[in-house]
N, C-alpha and C positions, 0 to 999 in steps of 0.2 A: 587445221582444226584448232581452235581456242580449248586449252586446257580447261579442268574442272577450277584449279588454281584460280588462272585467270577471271574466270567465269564470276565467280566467287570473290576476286579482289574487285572488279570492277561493279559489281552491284552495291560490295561495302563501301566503296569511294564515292558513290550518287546518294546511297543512304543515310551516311556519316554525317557529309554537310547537311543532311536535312536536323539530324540529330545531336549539333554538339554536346558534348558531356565535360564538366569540371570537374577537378577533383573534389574530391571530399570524403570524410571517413566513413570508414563499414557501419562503428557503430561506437558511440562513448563510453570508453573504459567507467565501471561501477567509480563512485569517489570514493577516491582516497586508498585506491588498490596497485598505483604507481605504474600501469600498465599505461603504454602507449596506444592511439587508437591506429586503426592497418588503413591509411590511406590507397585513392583509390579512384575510380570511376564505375559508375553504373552501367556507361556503352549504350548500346539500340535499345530504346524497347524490349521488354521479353527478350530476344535473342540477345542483350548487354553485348557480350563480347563473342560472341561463337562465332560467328563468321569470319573474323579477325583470326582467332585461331585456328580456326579450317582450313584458310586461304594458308597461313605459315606459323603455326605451333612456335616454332623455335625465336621467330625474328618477333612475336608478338612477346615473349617471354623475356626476352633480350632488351625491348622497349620500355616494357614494366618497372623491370629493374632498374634502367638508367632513373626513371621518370619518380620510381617511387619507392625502391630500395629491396631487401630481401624478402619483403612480404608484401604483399598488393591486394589489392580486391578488384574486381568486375563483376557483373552481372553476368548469367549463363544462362539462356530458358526459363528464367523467374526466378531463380534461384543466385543467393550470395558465393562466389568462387573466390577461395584466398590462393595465390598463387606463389609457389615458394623456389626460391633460386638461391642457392649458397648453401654450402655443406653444414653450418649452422644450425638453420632451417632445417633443410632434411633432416637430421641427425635427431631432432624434436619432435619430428613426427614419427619416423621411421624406430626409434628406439621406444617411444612412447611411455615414456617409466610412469604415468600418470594414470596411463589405462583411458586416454581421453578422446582416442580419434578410431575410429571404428571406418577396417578393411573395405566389409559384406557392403554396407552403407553407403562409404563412399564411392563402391565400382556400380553400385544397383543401377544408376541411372544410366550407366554408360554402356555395360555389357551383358547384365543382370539377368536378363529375358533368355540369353544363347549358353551363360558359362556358371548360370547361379552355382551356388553349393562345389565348387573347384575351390581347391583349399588355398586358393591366392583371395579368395572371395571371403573366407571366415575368420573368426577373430576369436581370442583369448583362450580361456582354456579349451573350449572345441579344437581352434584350429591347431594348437599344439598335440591333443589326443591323435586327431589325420595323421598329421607332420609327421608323430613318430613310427605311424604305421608305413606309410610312404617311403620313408627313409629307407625300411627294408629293401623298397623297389629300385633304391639309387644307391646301395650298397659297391663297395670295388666288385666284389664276385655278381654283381649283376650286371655291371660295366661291360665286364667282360663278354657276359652270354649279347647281350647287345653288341658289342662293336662285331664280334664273328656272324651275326644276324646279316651287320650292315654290309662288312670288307666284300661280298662278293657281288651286291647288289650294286655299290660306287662301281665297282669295276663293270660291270656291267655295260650298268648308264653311261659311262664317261668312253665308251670304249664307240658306243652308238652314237656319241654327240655329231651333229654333222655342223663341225665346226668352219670358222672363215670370218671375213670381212664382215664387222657389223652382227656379227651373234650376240645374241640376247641373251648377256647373259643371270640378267635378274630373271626372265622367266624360264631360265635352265635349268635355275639354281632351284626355283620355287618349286617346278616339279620333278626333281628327284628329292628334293628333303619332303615332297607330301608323300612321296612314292613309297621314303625312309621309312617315315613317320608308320603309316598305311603297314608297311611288314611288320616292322619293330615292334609297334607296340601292339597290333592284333593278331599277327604272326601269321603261319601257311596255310589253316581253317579257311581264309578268304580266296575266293576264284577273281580273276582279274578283272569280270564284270562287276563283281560286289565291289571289290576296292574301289574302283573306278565311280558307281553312284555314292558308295561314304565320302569320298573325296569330294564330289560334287556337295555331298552334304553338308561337307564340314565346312566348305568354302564359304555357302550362305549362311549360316550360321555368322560366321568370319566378318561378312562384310556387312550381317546386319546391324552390329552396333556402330557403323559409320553411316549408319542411314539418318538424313535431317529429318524424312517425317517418319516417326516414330509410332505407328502404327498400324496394326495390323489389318492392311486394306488391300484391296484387289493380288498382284503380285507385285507389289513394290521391294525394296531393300528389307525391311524391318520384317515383311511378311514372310518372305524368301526365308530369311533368318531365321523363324520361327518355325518355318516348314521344315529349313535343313536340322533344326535341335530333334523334334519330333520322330525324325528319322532315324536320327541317331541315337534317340534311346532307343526306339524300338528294337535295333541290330543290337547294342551290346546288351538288354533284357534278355534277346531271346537270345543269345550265344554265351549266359551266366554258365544255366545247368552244364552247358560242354564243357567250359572250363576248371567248373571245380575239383579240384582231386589231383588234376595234371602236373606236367612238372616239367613243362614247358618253357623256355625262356623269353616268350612277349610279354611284354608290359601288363597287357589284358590279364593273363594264366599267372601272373604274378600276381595281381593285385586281386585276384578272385580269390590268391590260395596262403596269401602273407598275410603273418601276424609281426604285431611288435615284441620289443622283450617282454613288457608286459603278457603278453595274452591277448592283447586286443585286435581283430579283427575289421573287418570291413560287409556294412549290408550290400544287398543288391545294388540299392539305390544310391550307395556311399560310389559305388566303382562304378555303375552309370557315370555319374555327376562326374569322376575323378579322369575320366576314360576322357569324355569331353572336353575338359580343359585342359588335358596334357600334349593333347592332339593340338590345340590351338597355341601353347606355349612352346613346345618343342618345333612344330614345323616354321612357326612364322617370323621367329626369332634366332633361328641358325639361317634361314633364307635370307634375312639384309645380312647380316652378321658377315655370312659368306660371299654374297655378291658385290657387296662396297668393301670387302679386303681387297677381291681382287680387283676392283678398280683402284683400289690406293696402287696396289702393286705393278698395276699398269702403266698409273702416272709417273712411276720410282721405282722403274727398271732397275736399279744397282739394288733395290729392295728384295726384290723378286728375284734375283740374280743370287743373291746371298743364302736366300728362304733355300731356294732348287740346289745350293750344293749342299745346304744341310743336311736335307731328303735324300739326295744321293751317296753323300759319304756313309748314311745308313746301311745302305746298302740291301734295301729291304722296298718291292715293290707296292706293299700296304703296310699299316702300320699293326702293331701287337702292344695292349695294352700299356707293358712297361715302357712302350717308345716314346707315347710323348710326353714324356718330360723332359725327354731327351734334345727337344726340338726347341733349343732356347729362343734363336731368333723367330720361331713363327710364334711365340708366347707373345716377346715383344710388339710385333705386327698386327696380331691379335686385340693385344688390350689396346692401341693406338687406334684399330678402326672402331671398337667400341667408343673408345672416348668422342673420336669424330662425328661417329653417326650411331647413336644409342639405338638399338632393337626396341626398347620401349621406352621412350621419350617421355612420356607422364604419365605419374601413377597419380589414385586417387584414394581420399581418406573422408570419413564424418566427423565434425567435431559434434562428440557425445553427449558433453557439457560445459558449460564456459569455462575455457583455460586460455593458455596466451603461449604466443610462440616468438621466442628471442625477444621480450618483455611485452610485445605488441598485442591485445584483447582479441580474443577469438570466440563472439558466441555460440554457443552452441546451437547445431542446425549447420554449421557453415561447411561449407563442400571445399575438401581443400584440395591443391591440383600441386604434385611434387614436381617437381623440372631438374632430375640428373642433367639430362643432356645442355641445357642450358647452361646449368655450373660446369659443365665439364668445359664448358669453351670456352668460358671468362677468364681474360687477364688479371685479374685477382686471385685467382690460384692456378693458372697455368701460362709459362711464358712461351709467346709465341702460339697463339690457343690455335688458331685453324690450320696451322703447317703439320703435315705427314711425317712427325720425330720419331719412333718406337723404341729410340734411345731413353727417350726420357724417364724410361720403366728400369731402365740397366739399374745394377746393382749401386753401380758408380753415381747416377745420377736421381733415381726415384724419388721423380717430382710428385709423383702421388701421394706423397707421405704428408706434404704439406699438414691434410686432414682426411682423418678416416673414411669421409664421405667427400673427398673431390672429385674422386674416381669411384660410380658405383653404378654400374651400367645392369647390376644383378641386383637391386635392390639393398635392402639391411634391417637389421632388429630380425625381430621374429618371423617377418615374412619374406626374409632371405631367400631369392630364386634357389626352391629346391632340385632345379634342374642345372643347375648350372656347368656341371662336371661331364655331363650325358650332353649338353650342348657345345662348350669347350671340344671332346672326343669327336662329334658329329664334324663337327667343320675342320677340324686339326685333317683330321683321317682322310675326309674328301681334297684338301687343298695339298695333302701329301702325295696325292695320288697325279692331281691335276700337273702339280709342277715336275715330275717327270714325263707326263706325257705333252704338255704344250705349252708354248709358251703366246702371252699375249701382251701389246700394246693398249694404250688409249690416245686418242687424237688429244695433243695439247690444248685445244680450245674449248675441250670439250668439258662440260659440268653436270651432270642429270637434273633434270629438275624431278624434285622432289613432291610426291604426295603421302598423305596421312591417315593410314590405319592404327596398327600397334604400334608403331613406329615409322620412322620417315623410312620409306621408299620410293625407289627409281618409276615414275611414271612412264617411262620411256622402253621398259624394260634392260633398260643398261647396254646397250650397241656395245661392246669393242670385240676389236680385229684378232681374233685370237688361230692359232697354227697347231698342226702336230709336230714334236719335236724332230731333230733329225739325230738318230742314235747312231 
C-alpha cells in the first residue's frame, strides 16, 4: 500500500514542474525603515507550499533555510506563511515584547474549529487571567493526586500488554495515554462505555485539523471533527453541575472547583473549552514523546541498559512523586528524544501589525509557522544533530545552553506548555515501569516513516521486538 506520504510527494513532484516558482520577497520593507525584505517563494497556486509540508514538515523547513536563511516565506491556501528556523527567530515571536503576533490568530486556521477558546489558543492579558487559574490545576499537590490516579492504571495496562516480535508500539503507547488521559482528567464518574465513545470523540476532533478539505461536508475528516467537538461539549456541559462543590482529584472536578490567588474562577464554557484542549495536549504529546524514546532506547541498548538499572537501584516498583528527579539518566533520554523528534513540530502565530523579525519586514496579516524541531536538528547550534547523545544535556557538557531556545520542545514566553511537568511525570512513571518489566530491541535497518498530525509520528505504528524480563 502507497503511503499518504508518498501519495502526496508524488502528485507535488507532477504539479511542481507544471508550476515553477522563483524567489522573490514577501513584501518591500516601508523606505527608509532599514528592515530587510523576508525572501521566498509563492509554491502552487492557492495551495503555494502545503503539500510540500504535508508530504515532510521537517525536510521542507530544512530546505527553506538552506535556500533562504532564518526566515522564509511560501504561500499556504491563499494566505502569506513566514516560516522561522533558529533560536533567534523564535525567541522573537515566542517572547513577543512588542505585543505583535497574536496566538488565537494564528492557530484559528489550523485547529480553530476543534480546540478554539484552549488557552494555547488566547493571547495577552485573557490568556494570562486562564493561565493563572490553570496553574492551580498543575500545582505539585496536584501532581501528586494525578500520578496516584495514573500508578495503578500503568500497571494495569502494561501487565495485559500481549507483548513480542513486532508489537506496536506507537499504538500501545497511544492508547494507554488516551485511556490515562480519559481517567486523569474526568476521573471514575465515567462507565467504560462513555470513556470509550469520548475517546472516539476526541479522536475526530484530533484528526480534523489534518483534514485537506476543510469543510463541513457529508462525513469527511473536517466533518467528523466537528461532530466529535460537539460531543464533547455536550459530555462535559452536562457533567459541570456534578462537579462543582467536589473535591475530587481529576482534572475536570478541579478545574470546575479552582480559583487563582486572585479570586478568579472559571465559567462553564471557560472549562468546556479548557476540558477539550487538555485532552488534546496531554494525550498526543506524551504518546510520540513516549514511543520514539523507546525506540531511541531500542536502537542503544547500552542506553536502555543504563536507564533499567537506575529504575532498579530505586528499588521501588512505580514511581512516587519525589522519585523522579531522582532518575537523572531518563531526564537525559528524555530531553534527547524530544530534541530528536519534537511532539509539536510547529506552532503557529498572526502578525497583528507590521513589525519585523531579526531585522527582516513582517506585514501585518502574515501567518507565521515556528520550527523548534527543525532548530533543534541544525548543526548551527547542535553538533552532531541527528545522533542519539543524552550526554549532551550532562552537566559536564550542556549543549543546550548554547541559546535559550535551541532546545524548546515545550514552547517559551508567555505561552510556555503549561503542561509540561504533568507530561514529563506521565511518560517518566510509564517507562519506569516498562523497564523493569521488559526489555526490547529494534531491528538495525529499521527507521519509521513518519506522518504529520501534532507532531511527527510513527505511520507504521512503531514494530519492535519487545519481551518480559526474566527476574
Amino acid at each position: 500500500m502507497v503511503s499518504r506520504k508518498k501519495q502526496i510527494q508524488g502528485v507535488l513532484g507532477k504539479v511542481s514542474s507544471m508550476y515553477p516558482s522563483k524567489p522573490r520577497p514577501l513584501a518591500e520593507p516601508p523606505a527608509g525603515s532599514g528592515l530587510k525584505p523576508v525572501m521566498g517563494d509563492p509554491g502552487l497556486p492557492f495551495l503555494g507550499n502545503t503539500l510540500e509540508a504535508l508530504a515532510d514538515p521537517l525536510k521542507s523547513a530544512m530546505e527553506r533555510f538552506e535556500r533562504y536563511g532564518s526566515v522564509s516565506w511560501s504561500g499556504a491556501l491563499g494566505m502569506n506563511m513566514v516560516t522561522l528556523v533558529g533560536p533567534d527567530a523564535i525567541e522573537t515571536v515566542w517572547m513577543n515584547r512588542k505585543k505583535a503576533f497574536s496566538s488565537e490568530l494564528g492557530w484559528e486556521p489550523m485547529i480553530g474549529p476543534f480546540f478554539r477558546r484552549g488557552v494555547m489558543l488566547m493571547d495577552f492579558d485573557e490568556h494570562m487571567q486562564h493561565r493563572r487559574i490553570l496553574q492551580q490545576a498543575f500545582s505539585n499537590k496536584r501532581l501528586v493526586g494525578y500520578l496516584d490516579i495514573m500508578t495503578p492504571h500503568i500497571e494495569k495496562t502494561l501487565a495485559n500488554w500481549q507483548v513480542g516480535k513486532g508489537f506496536h508500539m506507537y499504538s500501545n503507547t497511544k492508547d494507554l495515554t488516551l485511556s490515562l488521559a480519559t481517567e486523569v482528567f474526568m476521573g471514575a464518574h465515567v462507565s467504560e462505555a462513555e470513556a470509550h465513545r469520548l475517546e472516539r470523540a476526541f479522536e475526530a476532533a484530533v484528526r480534523g485539523g489534518q483534514a485537506l478539505i476543510r469543510q463541513d461536508v457529508g462525513n469527511w475528516t473536517w466533518a467528523q471533527g466537528l461532530r466529535g467537538r460537539e460531543a464533547l461539549q455536550e459530555y462535559f456541559r452536562s457533567e459541570i453541575p456534578l462537579r462543582r462543590g467536589n473535591d475530587a482529584d481529576d482534572l475536570f472536578s478541579v478545574l470546575c472547583n479552582t480559583e487563582s490567588e486572585e479570586g478568579e474562577s472559571f465559567s462553564d464554557e471557560d472549562i468546556v473549552n479548557h476540558m477539550i484542549f487538555a485532552m488534546m495536549a496531554a494525550h498526543d504529546t506524551s504518546t510520540i514523546a513516549l514511543s520514539m524514546l523507546t525506540y531511541y532506547l531500542g536502537k542503544n541498548p547500552e542506553w536502555q541498559e543504563r536507564l533499567r538499572q537506575e529504575s532498579l537501584a530505586l528499588g521501588k516498583p512505580t514511581l512516587d512523586y519525589e522519585d523522579i528527579d531522582k532518575l537523572t539518566s531518563m531526564d537525559l533520554a528524555f530531553k534527547e528524544a524530544l530534541r530528536l523528534n519534537a511532539p509539536v513540530g510547529m506552532l503557529f502565530r498572526m502578525a497583528i501589525e507590521d513589525t519585523d523579525i531579526c531585522g527582516h519586514y513582517i506585514p501585518k496579516g502574515t501567518l507565521i509557522a515556528i520550527h523548534p524541531w527543525a532548530t533543534m536538528l541544525r548543526e548551527e547550534w547542535w553538533p552532531n544533530p541527528t545522533e542519539f547523545d543524552p550526554e549532551r544535556f550532562s552537566p559536564e557538557r550542556r549543549e543546550d545552553k548554547v541559546h535559550r531556545f535551541a532546545w524548546a520542545p515545550f514552547g517559551g514566553g508567555a505561552h510556555k506548555c503549561i503542561g509540561l511537568y504533568f507530561g514529563g511525570m506521565e511518560v517518566k512513571s510509564i517507562l519506569h515501569q516498562m523497564l523493569q518489566r521488559f526489555e526490547w530491541t529494534v531491528p538495525a535497518d529499521y527507521t519509521p516513516e513518519l506522518t504529520y498530525g501534532t507532531g511527527p509520528t510513527p505511520a507504521d505504528g512503531l514494530p519492535i521486538d519487545i519481551r518480559h524480563r526474566a527476574l
